[in-house]
Backbone bond lengths (Angstrom), bond angles and torsions (degrees), N, CA, C in turn:
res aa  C-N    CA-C-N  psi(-1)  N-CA   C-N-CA  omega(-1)  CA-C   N-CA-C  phi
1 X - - - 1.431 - - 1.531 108.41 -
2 X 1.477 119.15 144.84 1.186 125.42 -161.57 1.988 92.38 -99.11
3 X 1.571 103.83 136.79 1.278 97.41 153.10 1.575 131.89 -145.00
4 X 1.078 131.54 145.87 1.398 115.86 179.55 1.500 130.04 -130.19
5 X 1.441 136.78 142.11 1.269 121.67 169.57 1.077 102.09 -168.20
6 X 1.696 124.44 -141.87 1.538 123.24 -164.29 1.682 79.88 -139.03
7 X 1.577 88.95 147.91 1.408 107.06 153.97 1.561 107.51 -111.51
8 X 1.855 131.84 142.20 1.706 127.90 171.66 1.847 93.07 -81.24
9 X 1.210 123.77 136.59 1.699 126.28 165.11 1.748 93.72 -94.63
10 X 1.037 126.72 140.05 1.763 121.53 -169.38 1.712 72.85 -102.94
11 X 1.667 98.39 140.45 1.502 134.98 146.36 1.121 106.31 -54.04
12 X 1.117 104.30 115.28 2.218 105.98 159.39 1.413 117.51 -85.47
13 X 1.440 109.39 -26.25 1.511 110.76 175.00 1.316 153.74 -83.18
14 X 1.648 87.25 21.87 1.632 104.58 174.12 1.688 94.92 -139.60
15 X 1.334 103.95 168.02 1.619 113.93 170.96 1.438 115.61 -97.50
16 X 1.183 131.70 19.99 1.570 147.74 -178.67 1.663 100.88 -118.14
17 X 1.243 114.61 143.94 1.669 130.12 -160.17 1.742 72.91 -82.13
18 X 1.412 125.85 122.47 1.453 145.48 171.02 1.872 101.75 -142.70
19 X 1.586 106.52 128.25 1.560 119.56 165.19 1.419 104.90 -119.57
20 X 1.403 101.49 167.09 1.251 102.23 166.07 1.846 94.50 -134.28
21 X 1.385 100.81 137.94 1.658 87.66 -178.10 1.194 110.87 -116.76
22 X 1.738 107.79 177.75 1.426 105.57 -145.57 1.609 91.92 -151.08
23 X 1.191 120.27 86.30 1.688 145.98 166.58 1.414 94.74 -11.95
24 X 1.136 138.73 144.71 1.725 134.17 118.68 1.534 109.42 -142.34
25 X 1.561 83.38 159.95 1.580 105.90 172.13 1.548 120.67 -130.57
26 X 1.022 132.75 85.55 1.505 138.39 -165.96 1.475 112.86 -105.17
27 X 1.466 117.70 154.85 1.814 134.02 -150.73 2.002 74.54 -112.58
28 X 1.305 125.77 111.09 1.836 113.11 152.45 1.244 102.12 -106.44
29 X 1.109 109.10 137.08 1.510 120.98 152.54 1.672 114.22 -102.79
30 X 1.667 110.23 165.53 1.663 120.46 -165.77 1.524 91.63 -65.39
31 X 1.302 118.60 -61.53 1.567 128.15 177.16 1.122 123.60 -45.88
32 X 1.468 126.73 139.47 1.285 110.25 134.35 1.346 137.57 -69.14
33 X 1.839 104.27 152.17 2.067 86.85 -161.79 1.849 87.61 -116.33
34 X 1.360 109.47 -163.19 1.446 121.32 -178.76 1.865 95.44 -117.91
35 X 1.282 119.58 14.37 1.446 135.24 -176.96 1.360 105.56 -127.67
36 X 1.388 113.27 4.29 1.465 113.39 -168.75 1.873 98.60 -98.82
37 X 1.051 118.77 172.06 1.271 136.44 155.99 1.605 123.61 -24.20
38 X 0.842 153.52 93.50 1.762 114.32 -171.15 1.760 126.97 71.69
39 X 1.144 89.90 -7.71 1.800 104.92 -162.55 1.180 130.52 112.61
40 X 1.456 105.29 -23.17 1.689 131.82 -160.02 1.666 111.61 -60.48
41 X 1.466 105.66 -128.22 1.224 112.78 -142.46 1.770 92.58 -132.27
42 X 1.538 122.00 -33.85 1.215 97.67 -165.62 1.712 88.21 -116.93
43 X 1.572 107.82 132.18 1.185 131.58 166.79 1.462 139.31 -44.08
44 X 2.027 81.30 -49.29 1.760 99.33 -157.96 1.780 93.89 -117.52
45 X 0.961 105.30 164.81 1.226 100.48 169.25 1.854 124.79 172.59
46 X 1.564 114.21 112.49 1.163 105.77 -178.14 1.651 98.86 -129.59
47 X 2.027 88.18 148.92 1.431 85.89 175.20 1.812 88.12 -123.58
48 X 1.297 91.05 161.71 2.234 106.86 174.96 1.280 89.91 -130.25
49 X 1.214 115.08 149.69 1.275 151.61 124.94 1.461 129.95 -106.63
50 X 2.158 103.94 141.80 1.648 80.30 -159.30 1.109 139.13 23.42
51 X 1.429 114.61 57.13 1.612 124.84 167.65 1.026 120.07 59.43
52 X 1.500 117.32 19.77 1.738 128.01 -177.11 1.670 98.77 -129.07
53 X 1.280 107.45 136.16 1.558 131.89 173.28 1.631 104.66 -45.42
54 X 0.895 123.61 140.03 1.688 106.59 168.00 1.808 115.53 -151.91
55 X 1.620 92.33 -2.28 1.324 116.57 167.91 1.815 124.25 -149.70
56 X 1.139 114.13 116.34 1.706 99.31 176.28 1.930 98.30 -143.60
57 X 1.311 86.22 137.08 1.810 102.51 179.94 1.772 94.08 -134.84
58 X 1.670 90.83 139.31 1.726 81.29 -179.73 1.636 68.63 -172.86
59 X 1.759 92.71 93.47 1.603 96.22 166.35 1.407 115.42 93.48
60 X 1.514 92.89 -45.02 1.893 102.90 -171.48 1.812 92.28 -161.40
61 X 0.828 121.89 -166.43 1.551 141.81 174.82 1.119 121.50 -96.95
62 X 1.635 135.02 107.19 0.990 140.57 -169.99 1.270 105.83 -101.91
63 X 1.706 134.71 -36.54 1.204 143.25 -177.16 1.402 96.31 -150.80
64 X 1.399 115.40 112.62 1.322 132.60 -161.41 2.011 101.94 -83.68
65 X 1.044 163.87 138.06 1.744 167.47 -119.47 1.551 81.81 -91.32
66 X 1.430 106.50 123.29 1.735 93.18 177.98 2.154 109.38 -131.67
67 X 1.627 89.70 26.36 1.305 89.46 172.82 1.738 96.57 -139.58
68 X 1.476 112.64 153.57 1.688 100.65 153.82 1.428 147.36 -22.74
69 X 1.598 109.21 -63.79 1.127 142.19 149.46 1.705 109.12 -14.26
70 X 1.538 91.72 -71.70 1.928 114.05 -178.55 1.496 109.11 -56.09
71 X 1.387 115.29 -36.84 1.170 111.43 174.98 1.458 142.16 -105.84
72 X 1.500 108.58 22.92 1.311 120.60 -175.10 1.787 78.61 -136.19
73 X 1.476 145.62 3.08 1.913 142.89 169.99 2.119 85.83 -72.88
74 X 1.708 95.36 -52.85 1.471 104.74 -156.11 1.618 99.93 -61.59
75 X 0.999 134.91 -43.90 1.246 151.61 -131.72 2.039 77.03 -82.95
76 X 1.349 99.09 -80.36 1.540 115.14 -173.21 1.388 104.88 -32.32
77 X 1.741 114.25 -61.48 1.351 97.19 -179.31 1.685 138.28 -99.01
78 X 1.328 95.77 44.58 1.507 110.38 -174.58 1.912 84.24 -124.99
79 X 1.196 136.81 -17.31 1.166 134.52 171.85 1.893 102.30 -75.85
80 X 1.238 115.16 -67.65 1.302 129.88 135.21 1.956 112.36 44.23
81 X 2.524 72.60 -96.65 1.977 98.81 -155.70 1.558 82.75 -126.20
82 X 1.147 139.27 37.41 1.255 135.68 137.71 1.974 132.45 -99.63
């Protein structure tokens, strides 16, 4: 099943409630696969920031999480649909 939305990552570097968000659209399946994430459950998976790619898995890793942000979106939703 296809899903998509935003995760907010909270700014630490100001004292005002500031996110920066981080798009995805990920493939889960009920199973875990050996094509999945980790082993898991979701297959596909892209995250954007500001309208730029900053994560894509589809099978394997095409662009491995290449900001903070990217890697604490993935983290959340592999805790999530795993």
């Amino acid at each position: 099943m296809w899903q998509e939305g935003t995760i907010g990552i909270p700014v630490t570097k100001t004292v005002e409630k500031e996110y920066i968000a981080v798009h995805y659209t990920i493939k889960v399946f009920d199973e875990p696969s050996k094509f999945g994430i980790n082993h898991g459950k979701i297959s596909k998976l892209e995250l954007r920031q500001d309208g730029e790619i900053v994560a894509n898995h589809d099978r394997g890793w095409d662009i491995y999480p290449d900001t903070k942000e990217a890697k604490l979106a993935l983290c959340i939703l592999l805790i999530r649909h795993n």
